[in-house]
NUPAKE-932134 format. One record per residue: x, y, z of N, C-alpha, C in turn. Coordinates in steps of 0.2 Angstrom, whole numbers, plus 5000, padded with zeros to 4 digits. Layout:
! NUPAKE-932134
ATOM    n_u    n_v    n_w   ca_u   ca_v   ca_w    c_u    c_v    c_w
ATOM      X      Y      Z      X      Y      Z      X      Y      Z
...
END
This chain:
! NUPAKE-932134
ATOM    n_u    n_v    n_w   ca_u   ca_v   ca_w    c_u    c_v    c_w
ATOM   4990   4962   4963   4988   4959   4969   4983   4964   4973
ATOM   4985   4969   4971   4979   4977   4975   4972   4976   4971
ATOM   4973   4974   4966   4966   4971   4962   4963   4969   4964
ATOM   4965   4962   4965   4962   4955   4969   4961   4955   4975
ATOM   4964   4959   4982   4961   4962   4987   4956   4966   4987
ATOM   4957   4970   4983   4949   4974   4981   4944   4970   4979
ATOM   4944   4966   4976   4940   4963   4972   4937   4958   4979
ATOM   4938   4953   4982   4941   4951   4988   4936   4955   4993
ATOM   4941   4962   4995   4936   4964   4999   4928   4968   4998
ATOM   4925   4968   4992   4918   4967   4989   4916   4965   4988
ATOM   4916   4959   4988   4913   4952   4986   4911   4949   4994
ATOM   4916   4952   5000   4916   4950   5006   4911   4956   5008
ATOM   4911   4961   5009   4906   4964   5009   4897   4964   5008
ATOM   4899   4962   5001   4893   4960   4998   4888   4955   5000
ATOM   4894   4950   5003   4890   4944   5004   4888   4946   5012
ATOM   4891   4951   5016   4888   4951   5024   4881   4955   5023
ATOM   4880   4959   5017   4873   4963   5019   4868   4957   5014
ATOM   4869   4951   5012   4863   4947   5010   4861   4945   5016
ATOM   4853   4941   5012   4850   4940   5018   4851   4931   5022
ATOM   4858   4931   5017   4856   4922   5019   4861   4925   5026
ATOM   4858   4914   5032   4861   4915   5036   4865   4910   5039
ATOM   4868   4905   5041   4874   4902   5041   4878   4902   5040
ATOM   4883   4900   5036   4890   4903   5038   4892   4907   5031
ATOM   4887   4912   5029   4889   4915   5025   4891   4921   5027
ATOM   4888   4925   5033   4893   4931   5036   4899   4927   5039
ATOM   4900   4923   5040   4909   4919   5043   4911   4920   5038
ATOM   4909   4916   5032   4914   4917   5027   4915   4925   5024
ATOM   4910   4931   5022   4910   4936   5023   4915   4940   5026
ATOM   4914   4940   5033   4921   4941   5037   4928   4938   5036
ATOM   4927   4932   5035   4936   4928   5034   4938   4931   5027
ATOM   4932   4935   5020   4935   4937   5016   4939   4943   5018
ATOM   4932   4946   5021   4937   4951   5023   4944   4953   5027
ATOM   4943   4951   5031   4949   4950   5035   4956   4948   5029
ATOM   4954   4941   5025   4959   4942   5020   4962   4945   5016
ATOM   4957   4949   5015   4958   4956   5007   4962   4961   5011
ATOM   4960   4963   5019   4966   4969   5022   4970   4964   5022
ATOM   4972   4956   5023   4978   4955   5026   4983   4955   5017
ATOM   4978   4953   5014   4982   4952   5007   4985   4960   5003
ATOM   4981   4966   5002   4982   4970   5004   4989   4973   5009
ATOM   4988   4973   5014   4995   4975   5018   5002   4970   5017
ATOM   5002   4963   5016   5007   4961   5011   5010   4963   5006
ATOM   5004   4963   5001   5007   4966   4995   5010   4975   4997
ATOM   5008   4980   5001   5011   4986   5000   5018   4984   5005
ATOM   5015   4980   5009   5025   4980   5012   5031   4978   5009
ATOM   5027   4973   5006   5032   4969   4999   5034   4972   4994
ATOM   5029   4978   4991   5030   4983   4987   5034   4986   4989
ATOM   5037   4991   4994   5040   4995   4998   5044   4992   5000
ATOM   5047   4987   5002   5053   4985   5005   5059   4987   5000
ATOM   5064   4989   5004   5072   4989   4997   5072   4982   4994
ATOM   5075   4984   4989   5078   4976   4987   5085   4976   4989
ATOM   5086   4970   4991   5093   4971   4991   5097   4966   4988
END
C-alpha cells in the first residue's frame, strides 16, 4: 500500500508542475493530499498491536 501512495504521490506532483490549467492542479493537490493520507493509514495500521 506504501507503493501505491508513492506512486500517488508523483503522479500528483507531476501533474502540479504541467502547464495545463483548470482543474488539474485541484486534482494534483486532492492526489496529494491522498497519498499522505493513504500513506499515514497504512503505517498506523501497520503498527498497531493485534489483538
Amino acid at each position: 500500500m506504501l507503493i501505491a501512495a508513492a506512486v500517488v504521490l508523483v503522479i500528483g506532483i507531476v501533474l502540479l508542475f504541467t502547464p495545463w490549467d483548470g482543474l488539474i492542479p485541484v486534482l494534483a493537490w486532492v492526489l496529494i493530499v491522498a497519498s499522505i493520507t493513504l500513506g499515514a493509514i497504512t503505517l498506523f495500521f501497520s503498527r498497531a498491536p493485534r489483538s
